[in-house]
C-alpha positions in Angstrom: -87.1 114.6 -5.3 -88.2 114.2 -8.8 -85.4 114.0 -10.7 -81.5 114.2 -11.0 -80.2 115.1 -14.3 -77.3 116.0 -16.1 -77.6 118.6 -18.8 -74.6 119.4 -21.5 -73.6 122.7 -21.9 -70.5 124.9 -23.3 -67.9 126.6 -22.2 -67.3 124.8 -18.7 -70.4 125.6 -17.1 -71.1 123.2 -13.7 -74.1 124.4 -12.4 -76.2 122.6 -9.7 -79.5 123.6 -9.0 -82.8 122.0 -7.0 -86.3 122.7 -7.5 -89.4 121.9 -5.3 -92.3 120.3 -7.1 -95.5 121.5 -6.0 -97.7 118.8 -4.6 -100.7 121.0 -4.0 -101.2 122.0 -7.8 -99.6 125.5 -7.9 -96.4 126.2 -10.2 -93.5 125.0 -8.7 -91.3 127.6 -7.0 -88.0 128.7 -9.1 -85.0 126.3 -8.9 -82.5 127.5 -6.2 -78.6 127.6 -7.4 -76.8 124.9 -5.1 -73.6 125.4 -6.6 -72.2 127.2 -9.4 -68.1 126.6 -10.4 -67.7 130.1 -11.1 -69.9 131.5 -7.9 -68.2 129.1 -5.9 -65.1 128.2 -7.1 -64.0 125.1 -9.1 -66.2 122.1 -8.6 -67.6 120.7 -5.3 -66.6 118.2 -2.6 -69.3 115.3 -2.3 -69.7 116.1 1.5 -70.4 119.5 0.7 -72.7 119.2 -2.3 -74.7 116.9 -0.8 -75.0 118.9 2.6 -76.4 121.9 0.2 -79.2 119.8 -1.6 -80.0 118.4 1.9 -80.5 121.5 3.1 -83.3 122.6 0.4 -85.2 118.9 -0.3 -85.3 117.9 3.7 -84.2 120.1 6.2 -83.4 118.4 9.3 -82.1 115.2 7.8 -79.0 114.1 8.8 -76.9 112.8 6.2 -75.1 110.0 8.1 -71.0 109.8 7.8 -71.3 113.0 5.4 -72.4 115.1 8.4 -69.5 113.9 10.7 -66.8 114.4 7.4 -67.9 118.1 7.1 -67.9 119.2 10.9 -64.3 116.9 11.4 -63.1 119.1 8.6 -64.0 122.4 10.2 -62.9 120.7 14.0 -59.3 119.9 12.0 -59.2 123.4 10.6 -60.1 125.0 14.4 -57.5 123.2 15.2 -54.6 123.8 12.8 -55.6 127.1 13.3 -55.0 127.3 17.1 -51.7 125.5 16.7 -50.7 128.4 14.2 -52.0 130.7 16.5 -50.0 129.1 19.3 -47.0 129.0 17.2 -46.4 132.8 17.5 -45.1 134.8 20.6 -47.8 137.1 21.6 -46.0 140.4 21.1 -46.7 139.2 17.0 -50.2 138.9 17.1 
C-alpha cells in the first residue's frame, strides 16, 4: 500500500476506496469502492473495514484477532438465530 489518506468533502460523504499501484509500469487499475455510507449503510465497523481492504491489497492474509471478531459475530448470530428458531412450536414455522 502506498498511501492512506483522508480527503474532505460535503455533504456527509464517507467513502473508502483502494487502489493497486502498478509495479510493472502500466496505469494503475481504477480504485475499487471498499465502503460507501450510503451503499452500505452508516459508517463501518473496524473488523469489517479492515477485512474489505484485506481482501483487495493481500488476499490470503489473515488479519489476526480481526478474523476471529468477525466469524464469532456471525457464530453468535447462528446462534441467536437457532435459539429464536427453537423458541417457536413447529406448527408456527
Amino acid at each position: 500500500m502506498d498511501e492512506v489518506a483522508l480527503r474532505p468533502g460535503t455533504g456527509g460523504v464517507f467513502v473508502v476506496e483502494a487502489q493497486a499501484s502498478s509495479s510493472d509500469g502500466h496505469a494503475a487499475p481504477a480504485p475499487v469502492v471498499l465502503w460507501d455510507r450510503s451503499r452500505d449503510g452508516g459508517f463501518p465497523e473496524i473488523a469489517e473495514l479492515k477485512r474489505r481492504v484485506r481482501d483487495v491489497i493481500a488476499p490470503g492474509k489473515p488479519l489476526g484477532h480481526s478474523d476471529a471478531s468477525v466469524s464469532s459475530d456471525a457464530a453468535d448470530a447462528a446462534v441467536l438465530s437457532d435459539a429464536a428458531d427453537a423458541a417457536v412450536p413447529p406448527e408456527a414455522r
